[in-house]
C-alpha positions as CSV (number, residue, x, y, z in Angstrom):
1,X,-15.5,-2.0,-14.0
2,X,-12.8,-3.5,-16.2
3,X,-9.7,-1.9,-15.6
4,X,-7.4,-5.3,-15.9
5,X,-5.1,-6.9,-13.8
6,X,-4.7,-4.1,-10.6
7,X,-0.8,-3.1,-10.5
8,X,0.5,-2.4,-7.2
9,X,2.5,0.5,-5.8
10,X,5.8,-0.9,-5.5
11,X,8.7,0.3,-2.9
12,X,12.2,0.4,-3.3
13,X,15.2,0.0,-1.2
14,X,16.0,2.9,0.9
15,X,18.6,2.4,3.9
16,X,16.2,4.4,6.6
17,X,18.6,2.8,9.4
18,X,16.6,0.2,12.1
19,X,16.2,2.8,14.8
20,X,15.1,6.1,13.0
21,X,11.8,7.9,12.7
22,X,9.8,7.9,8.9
23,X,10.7,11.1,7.9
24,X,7.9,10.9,5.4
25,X,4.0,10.8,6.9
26,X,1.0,9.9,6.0
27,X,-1.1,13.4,5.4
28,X,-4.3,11.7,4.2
29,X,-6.3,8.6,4.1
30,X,-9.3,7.1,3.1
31,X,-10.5,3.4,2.8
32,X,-13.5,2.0,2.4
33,X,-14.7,-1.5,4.0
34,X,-17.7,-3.5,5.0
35,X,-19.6,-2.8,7.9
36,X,-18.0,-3.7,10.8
37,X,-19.3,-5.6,14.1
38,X,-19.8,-2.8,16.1
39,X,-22.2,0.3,15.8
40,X,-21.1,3.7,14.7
41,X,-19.9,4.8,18.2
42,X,-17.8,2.1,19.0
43,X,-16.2,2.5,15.7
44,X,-15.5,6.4,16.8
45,X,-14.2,5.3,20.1
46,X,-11.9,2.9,18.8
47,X,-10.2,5.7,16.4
48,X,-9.9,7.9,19.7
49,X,-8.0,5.3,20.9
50,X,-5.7,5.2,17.6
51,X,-6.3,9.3,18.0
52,X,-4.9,9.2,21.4
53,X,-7.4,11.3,22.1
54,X,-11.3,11.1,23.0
55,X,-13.3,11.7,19.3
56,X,-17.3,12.8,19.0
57,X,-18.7,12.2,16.0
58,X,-21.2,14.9,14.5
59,X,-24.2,13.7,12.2
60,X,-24.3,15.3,8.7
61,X,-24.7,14.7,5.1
62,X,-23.1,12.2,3.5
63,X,-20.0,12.2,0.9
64,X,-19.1,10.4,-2.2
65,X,-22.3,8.9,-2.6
66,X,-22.7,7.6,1.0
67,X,-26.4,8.6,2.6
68,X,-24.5,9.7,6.1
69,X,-21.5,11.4,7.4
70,X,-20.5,11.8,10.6
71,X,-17.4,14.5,11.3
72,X,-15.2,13.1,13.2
73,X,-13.9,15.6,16.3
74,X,-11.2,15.7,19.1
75,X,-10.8,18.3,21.7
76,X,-7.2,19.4,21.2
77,X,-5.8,22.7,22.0
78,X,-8.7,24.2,24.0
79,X,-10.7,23.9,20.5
80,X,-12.9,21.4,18.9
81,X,-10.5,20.2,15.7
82,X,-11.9,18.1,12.3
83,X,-10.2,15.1,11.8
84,X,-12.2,13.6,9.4
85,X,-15.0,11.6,8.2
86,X,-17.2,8.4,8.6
87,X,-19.8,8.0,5.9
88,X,-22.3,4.9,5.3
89,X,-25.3,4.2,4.2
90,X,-27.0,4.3,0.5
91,X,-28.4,1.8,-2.0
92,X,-25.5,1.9,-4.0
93,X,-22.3,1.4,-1.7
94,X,-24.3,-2.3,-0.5
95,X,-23.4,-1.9,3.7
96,X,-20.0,-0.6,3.0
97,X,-18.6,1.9,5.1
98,X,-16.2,4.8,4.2
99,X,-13.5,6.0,6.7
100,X,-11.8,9.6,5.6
101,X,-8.9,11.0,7.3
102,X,-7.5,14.6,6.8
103,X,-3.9,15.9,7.4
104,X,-4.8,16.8,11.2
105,X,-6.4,13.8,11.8
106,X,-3.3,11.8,10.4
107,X,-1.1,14.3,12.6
108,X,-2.6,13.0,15.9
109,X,-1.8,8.9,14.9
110,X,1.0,8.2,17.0
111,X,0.8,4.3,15.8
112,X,0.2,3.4,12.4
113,X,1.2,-0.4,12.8
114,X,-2.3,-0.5,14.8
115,X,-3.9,1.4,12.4
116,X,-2.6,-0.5,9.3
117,X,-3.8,-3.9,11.3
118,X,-7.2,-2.3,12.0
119,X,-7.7,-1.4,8.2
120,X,-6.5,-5.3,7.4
121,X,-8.6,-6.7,10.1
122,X,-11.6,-4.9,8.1
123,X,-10.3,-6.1,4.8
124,X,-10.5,-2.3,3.6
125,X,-9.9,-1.2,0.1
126,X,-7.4,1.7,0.5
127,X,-8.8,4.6,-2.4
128,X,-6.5,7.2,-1.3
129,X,-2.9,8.0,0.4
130,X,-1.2,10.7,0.6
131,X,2.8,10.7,1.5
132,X,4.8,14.2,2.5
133,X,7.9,14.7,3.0
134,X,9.0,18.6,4.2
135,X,11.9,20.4,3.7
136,X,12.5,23.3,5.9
137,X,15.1,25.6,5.0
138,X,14.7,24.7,1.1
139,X,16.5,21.8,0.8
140,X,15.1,20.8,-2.1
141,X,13.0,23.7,-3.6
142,X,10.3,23.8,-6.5
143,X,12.7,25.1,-8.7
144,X,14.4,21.7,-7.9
145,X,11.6,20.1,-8.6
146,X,11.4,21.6,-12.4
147,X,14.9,20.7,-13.2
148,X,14.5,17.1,-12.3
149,X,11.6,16.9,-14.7
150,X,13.9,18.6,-17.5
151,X,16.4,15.8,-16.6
152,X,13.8,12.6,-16.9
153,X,14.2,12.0,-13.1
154,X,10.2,11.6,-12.6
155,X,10.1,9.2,-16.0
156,X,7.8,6.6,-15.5
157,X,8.1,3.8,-18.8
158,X,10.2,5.9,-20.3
159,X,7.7,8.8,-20.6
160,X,8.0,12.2,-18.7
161,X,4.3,12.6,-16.3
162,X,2.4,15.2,-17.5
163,X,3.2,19.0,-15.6
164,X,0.7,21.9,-14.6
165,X,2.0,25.2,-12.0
166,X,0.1,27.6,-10.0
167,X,0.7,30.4,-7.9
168,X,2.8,33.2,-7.9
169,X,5.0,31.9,-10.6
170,X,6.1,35.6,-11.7
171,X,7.3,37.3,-8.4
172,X,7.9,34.4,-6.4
173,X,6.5,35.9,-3.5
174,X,3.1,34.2,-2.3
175,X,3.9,30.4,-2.9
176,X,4.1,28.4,-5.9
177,X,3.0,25.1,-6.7
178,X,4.1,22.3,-9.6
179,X,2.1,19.3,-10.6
180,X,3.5,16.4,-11.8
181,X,1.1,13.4,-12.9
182,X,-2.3,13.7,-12.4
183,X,-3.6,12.4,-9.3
184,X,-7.2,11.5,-10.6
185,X,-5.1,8.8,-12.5
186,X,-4.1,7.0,-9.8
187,X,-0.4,9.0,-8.7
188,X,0.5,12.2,-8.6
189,X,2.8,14.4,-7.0
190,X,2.6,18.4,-5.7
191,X,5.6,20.4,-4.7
192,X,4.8,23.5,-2.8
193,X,5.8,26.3,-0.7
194,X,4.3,25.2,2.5
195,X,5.3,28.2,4.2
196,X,4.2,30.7,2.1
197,X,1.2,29.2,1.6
198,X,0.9,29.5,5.5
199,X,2.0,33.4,5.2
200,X,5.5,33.9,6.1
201,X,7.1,35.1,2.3
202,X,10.6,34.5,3.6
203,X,9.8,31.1,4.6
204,X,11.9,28.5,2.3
205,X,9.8,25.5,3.6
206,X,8.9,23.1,0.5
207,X,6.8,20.2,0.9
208,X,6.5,16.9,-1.8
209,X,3.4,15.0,-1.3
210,X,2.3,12.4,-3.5
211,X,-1.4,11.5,-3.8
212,X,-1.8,7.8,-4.6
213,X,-5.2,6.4,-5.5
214,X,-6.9,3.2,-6.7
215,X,-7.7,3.7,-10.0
216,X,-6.3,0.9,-12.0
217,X,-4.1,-0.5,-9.0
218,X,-3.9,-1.9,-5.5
219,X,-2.7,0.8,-2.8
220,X,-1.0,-1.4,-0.5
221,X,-1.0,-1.6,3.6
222,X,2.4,-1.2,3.9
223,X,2.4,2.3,2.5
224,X,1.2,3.6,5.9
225,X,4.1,2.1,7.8
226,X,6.8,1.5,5.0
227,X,6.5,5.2,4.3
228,X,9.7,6.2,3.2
229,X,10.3,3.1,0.4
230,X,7.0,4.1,-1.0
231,X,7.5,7.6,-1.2
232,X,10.9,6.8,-2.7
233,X,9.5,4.4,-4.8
234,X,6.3,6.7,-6.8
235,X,9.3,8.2,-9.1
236,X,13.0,7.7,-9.7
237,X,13.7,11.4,-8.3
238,X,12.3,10.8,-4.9
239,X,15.0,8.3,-3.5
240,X,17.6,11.1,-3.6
241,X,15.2,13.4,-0.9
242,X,14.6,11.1,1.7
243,X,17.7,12.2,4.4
244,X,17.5,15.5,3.7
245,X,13.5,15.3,4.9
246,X,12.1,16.8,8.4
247,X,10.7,14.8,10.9
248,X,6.7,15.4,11.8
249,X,7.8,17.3,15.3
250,X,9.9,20.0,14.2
251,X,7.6,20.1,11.0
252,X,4.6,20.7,13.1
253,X,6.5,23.3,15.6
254,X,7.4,25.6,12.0
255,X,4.2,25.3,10.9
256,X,2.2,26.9,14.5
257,X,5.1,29.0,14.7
258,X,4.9,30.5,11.1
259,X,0.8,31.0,11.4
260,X,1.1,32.6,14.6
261,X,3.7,34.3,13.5
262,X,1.4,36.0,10.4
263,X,-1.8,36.5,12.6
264,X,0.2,38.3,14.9
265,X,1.4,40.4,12.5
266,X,-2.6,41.0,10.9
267,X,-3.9,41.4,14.8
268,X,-1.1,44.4,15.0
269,X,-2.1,45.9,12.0
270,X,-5.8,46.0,12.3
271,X,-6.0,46.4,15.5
272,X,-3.1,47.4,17.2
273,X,-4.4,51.5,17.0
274,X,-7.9,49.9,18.8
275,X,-6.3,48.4,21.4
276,X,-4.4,51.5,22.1
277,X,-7.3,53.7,22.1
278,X,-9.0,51.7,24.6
279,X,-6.5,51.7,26.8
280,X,-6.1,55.0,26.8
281,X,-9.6,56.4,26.9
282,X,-10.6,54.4,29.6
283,X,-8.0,53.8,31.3
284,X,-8.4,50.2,31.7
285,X,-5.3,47.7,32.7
286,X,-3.6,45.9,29.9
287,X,-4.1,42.7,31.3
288,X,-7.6,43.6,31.8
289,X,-8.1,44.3,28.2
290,X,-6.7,41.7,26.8
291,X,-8.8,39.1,28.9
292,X,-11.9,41.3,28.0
293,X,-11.0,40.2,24.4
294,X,-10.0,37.0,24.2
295,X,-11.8,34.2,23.0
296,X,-11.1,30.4,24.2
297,X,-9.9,28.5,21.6
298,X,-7.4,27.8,18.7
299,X,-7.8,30.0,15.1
300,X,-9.0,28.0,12.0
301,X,-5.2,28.4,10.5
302,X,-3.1,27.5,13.4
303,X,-2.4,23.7,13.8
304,X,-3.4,22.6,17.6
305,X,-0.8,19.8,18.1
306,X,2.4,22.1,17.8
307,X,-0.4,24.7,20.7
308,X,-0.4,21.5,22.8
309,X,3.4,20.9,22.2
310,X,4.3,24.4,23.4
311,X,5.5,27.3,21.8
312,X,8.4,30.0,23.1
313,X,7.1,33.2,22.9
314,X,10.6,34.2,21.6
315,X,10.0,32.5,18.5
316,X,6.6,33.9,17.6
317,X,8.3,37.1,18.1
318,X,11.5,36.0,15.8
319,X,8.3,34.6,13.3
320,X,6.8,38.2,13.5
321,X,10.0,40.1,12.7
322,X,10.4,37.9,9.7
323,X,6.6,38.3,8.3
324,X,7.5,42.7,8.9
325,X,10.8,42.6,6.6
């Protein structure tokens, strides 16, 4: 397909420091590649090892054209978890494989330099990256967002990226979301209320993510290691956020603390009055009860690394008391 010369996504200087953590991560990834020198299984294993974790893989349809897909899962949290995909096969795609990654998955890499040398070693075609960086008490808001668009500050050639909003623009209340660019066109970023869109309404967590994909340019290796000069780099407004970002641990922490936080809440609403009557009409132990009801395992919403990391019951509480205001 004749799209030209492929640009590349270029990064600019950003003093980071020598010794400190990316406070922007990689939240999704695919690449495609041709088919390796080692069966499907192998391939798995070797991403449990990137995983740190043992991985299965689960035979289904295929994706995007490929014939087969195979989910890729990890045991994490006393629950199976999706981490993403492996698709192959298919007249049209000519032995190339298809590796997909999703947010958890990308949550569990402890070391992207090995994973940036595997995709290299494989000669992959990177087709899509995303970059977040999160702010946790608001530090730089969607409102922000807006008025840096108004000022040019996302001006790309000297023309201002197309916008588009959803959400609870009006009250304010539910989460709200701005566009800027369109992704499908090779870069665009989202700015959101992460934790409102998790369920806590007083939450003044806002994440900017920026979807880069290959349409009509080369995504580079680098961007999975050189995170924050890329992130910095995708529009002029972006340098400005970088020290003000969270790191992934106490990002991950908010984010089971906030879902809990909401469940709880539902679980005492809807069924707080059952539980009750239970206990009451047959008399039966709390701790009893409780273990007659509970199911092993971690809820769709909640995210199991920030289970496995721990989680002071004090906070869910303080989480709680927050969702009931």
């Amino acid at each position: 397909m004749g799209f030209g010369t492929p640009r590349l996504f270029h990064a600019v200087a950003v003093d980071v420091g020598v010794s400190r953590m990316s406070l922007v991560k990689v939240d999704w990834l695919n690449a495609t590649f041709a088919q390796p020198q080692m069966s499907v299984q192998g391939f798995i294993a070797y991403l449990g090892k990137l995983f740190g974790l043992q991985t299965f893989g689960d035979e289904g349809r295929g994706l995007f054209g490929f014939q087969t897909g195979v989910k890729l899962r990890c045991y994490l949290g006393g629950a199976m978890v999706d981490v993403g995909s492996i698709a192959y096969g298919g007249e049209s795609q000519r032995g190339r494989w298809m590796l997909q990654i999703t947010g958890k998955g990308c949550g569990l890499v402890k070391d992207w330099e090995s994973m940036r040398d595997m995709l290299e070693g494989l000669e992959a075609r990177l087709t899509r990256v995303d970059l977040a960086a999160d702010f946790l008490n608001g530090e730089h808001t969607v409102h922000d967002a807006v008025s840096r668009w108004e000022k040019g500050e996302f001006n790309c050639g000297g023309n201002k990226p197309s916008t588009d909003q959803t959400g609870d623009w009006l009250e304010g209340i539910r989460g709200r979301t701005l566009y800027v660019g369109k992704a499908q066109n090779g870069k665009g970023l989202r700015v959101y209320e992460k934790g409102r869109q998790l369920g806590d309404y007083n939450s003044d967590w806002t994440r900017w993510e920026v979807q880069l994909g290959n349409r009509d340019r080369v995504i580079p290796y680098e961007v999975l290691t050189d995170r924050d000069a890329f992130f910095a780099g995708c529009y002029p407004a972006l340098a400005a956020l970088i020290d003000d970002a969270a790191q992934k641990i106490p990002t991950t922490q908010t984010e089971t603390q906030t879902t809990l936080g909401h469940l709880v809440y539902h679980l005492r609403r809807s069924y707080g009055k059952v539980f009750d009557t239970l206990r009451k009409a047959t008399g039966v132990d709390y701790s009893d009860l409780v273990e007659e009801l509970r199911v092993v395992g971690v809820p769709r919403r909640v995210n199991p690394s920030g289970v496995e990391a721990g989680l002071p019951w004090a906070r869910v509480q303080a989480q709680l008391r927050k969702v009931l205001q």
